[in-house]
Each structure stands twice: as C-alpha cells, then as structure tokens.
C-alpha positions in Angstrom: -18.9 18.7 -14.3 -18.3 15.2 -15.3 -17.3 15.8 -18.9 -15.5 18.6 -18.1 -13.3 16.8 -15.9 -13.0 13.5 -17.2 -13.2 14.2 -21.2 -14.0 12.5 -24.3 -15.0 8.7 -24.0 -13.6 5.8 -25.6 -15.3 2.3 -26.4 -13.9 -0.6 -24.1 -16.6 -3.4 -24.6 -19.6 -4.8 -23.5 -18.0 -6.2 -20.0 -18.5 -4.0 -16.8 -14.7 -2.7 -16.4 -15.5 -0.1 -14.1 -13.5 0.3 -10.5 -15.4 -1.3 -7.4 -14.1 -2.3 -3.6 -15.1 -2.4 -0.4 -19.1 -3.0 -2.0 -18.4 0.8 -3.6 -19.4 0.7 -7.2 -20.9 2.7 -10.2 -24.8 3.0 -9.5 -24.4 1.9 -6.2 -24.8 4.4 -3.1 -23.3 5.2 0.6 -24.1 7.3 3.5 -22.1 9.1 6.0 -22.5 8.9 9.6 -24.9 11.8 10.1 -23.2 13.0 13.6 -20.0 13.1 12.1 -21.0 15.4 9.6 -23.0 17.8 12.0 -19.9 17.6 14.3 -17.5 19.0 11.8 -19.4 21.1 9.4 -19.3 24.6 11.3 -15.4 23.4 10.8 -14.9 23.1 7.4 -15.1 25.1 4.3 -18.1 23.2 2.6 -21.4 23.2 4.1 -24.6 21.6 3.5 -23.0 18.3 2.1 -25.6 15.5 2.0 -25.5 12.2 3.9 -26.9 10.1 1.1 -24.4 10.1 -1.9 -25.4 7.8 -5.3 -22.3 6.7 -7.3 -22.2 8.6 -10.6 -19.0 7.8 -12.1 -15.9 5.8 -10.9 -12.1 6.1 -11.2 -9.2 4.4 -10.5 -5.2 5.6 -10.6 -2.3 2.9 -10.5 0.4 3.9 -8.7 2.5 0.4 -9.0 1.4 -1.2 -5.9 -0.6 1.4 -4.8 -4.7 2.3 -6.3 -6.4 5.5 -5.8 -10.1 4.6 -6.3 -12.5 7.6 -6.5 -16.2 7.3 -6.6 -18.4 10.4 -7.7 -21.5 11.2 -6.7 -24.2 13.2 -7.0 -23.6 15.9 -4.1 -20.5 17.3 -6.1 -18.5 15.0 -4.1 -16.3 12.3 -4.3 -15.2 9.5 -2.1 -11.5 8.3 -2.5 -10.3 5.1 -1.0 -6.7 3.8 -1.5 -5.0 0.7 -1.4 -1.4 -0.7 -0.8 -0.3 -4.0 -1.6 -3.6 -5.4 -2.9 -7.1 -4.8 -4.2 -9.2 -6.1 -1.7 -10.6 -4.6 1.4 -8.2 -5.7 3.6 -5.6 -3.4 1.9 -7.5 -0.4 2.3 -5.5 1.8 4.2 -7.2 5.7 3.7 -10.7 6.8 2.9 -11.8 10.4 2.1 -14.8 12.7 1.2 -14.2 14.8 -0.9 -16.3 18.2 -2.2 -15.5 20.3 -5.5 -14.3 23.7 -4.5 -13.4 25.4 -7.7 -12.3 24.7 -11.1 -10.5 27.3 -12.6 -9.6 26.8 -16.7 -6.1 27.1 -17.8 -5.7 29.2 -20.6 -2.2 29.3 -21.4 0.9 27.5 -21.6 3.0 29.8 -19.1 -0.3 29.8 -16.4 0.0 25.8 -16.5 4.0 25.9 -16.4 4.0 28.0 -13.4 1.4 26.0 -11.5 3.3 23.0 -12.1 6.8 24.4 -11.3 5.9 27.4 -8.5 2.1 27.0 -7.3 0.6 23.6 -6.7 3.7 21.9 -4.6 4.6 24.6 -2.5 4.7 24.0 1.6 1.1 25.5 2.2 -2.0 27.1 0.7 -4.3 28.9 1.7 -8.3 29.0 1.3 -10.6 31.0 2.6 -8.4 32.7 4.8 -7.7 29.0 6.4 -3.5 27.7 5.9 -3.0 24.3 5.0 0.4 22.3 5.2 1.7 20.2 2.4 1.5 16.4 3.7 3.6 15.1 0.5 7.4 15.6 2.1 10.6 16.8 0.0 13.8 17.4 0.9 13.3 20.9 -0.8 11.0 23.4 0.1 9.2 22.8 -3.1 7.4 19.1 -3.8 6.5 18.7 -7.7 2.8 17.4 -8.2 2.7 13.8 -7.8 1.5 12.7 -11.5 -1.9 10.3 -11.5 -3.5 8.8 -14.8 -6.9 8.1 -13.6 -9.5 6.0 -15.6 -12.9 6.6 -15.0 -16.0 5.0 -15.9 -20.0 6.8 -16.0 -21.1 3.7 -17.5 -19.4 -0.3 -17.7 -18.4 0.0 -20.9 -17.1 3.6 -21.4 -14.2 5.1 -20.2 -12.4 8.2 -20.0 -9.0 9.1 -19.7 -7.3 12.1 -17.5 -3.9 13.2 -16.6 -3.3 14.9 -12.8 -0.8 16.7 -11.3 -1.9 16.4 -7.5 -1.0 18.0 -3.8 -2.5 16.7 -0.8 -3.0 19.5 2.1 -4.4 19.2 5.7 -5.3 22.0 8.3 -5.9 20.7 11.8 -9.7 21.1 13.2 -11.3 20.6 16.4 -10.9 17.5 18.5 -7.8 16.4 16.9 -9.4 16.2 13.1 -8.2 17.3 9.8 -9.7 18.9 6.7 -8.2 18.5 3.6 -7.1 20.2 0.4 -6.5 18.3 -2.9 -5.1 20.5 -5.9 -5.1 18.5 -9.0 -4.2 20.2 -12.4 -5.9 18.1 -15.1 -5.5 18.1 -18.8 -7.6 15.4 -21.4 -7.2 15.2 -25.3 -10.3 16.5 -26.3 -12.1 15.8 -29.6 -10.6 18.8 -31.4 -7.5 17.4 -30.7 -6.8 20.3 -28.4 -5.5 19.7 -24.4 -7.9 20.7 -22.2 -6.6 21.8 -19.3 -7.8 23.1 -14.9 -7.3 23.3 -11.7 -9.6 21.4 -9.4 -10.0 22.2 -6.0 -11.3 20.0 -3.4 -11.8 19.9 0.1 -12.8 16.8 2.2 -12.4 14.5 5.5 -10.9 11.4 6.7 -13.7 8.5 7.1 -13.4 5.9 9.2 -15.0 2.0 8.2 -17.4 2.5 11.1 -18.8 6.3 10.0 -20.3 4.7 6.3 -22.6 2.6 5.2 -22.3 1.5 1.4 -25.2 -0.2 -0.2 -25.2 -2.2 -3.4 
C-alpha cells in the first residue's frame, strides 16, 4: 500500500530527514490504551485494530505555521498528530488514529474533476450507512479540498512525494466521542511520467496524551 500511496522515491542523502515528535519516529512503535479501543470498537466502522502499532513510514505536510505529521504503521493505520505555532510537543494540539478504508483508482480526468469540484467537499458523506458532517466550514454549502503536499519517508534517506486534496468528517458516538472520516484524493508523478491518481478513505479516533504509550 505504501508505494501505491506515496510513489516513486527520490535520493535526499545520507542524514536521517525523516519527520519525528512527541518520541514518534520511523522504526519506532506505540500502543493504544487497550480499554479505549474495546470501549469504542462495536462503535466504529473498523474492527480488530491492534494495540501495538510499529512505525513503517513517516510524513509530514506544511501548512505555513501549521504541520500535519503522519506515522504509518503496520496495522493499515496511521497516526496523525498536528502542530500550531511550533514543532515541539508543546504545540501539539490534535492527535488521531487512523485506519485505511478504501482506495479506489481514478481512471479519468472527468472522475477526478468531479471529485474535486462536487464529491469530496460536500456537507456530509456517508459510509456504511453511518452520516458524517463536514468539520472544514464555508460560507457555501460546498468546501473545496483543503490541498496538502506531504513528504514521507520509509527509510532516513529516501523520500517520496504526494499531492492531497483532503476533507475531514466526524459522526458523533457513544459517550460524547467522535469517529472520523478523512477523504484524501492523491495523485504522484510516477516513473512513466504518468499521474497517478485515488481516493483514500480513512476512518479513525481522537487520542488523548494519556490513552498512548510511544516507545523509541
């Protein structure tokens, strides 16, 4: 899944320039509070995600000011964190766990047009027979995808490049939590020269500092 999503690789020297905070790094690992997960899970669309996760690959979006770090892991997953204002913990403000739902391939020219300009930033969407609001406001009914350039490294030295045309979503759940829905449209240059070009789906929770553990 990682190459399909993240695309061809380019040299950027022997120093390790992948993404790390909060002690989250590529090779390192984290666990989720157990009980939270058991809690929740009859709640959400995923099931049998995995309290252990090992860092596979790691990402990072610069939004001027703002960072959108994204670890991936080995359970399909991946855990986002983002800061404001700063790099360092302190300036974390949001974490979330994210699972893969779907990737669907975009054949065409028109399909990706009209996701862009009709689908993606629309009020709601729904999965699996669950709605899910649009937290991105507009002062239209329609939002366009929020554009992110992510970086992301499966090794120090090698990094790939990705454009993403994103929607945040959330559904309420029980005891006053949310599931979320991330829509990203992706398109790479890929070695033949050629865009390459999906839909990712992914569904995932808010995590709080005290419901993970992060090893080195």
């Amino acid at each position: 899944m990682f190459k399909k999503l993240f695309g061809k690789k380019d040299d950027v020297g022997l120093t390790d320039n992948s993404p790390s905070i909060m002690g989250l790094k590529l090779g390192g690992s984290f666990e989720v509070d157990n009980l939270l997960l058991r809690l929740l899970e009859s709640e959400l669309i995923i099931s049998g995600g995995a309290k252990a996760h090992i860092i596979q690959a790691a990402g990072l979006v610069d939004l001027d000011g703002t960072w959108v770090y994204r670890f991936y892991t080995d359970d399909d997953a991946f855990l986002q964190v983002i800061s404001e204002g700063g790099q360092e913990e302190e300036n974390v403000v949001d974490v979330k766990l994210f699972h893969f739902y779907d990737t669907q391939d975009i054949s065409s020219q028109a399909v990706w047009d009209e996701l862009l300009n009709e689908k993606i930033g629309q009020s709601s969407y729904a999965l699996e027979g669950h709605d899910f609001q649009r937290i991105w406001t507009s002062v239209t009914d329609y939002h366009n995808p929020v554009h992110m350039h992510e970086k992301t490294y499966d090794e120090p030295n090698s990094c790939s490049e990705t454009d993403q045309f994103t929607m945040l979503f959330e559904r309420e759940i029980a005891d006053g939590n949310t599931e979320s829905l991330f829509l990203s449209a992706e398109e790479k240059l890929e070695e033949s020269g050629n865009l390459g070009r999906c839909l990712v789906i992914s569904t995932g929770i808010t995590i709080t500092p005290a419901q993970i553990i992060i090893h080195g």
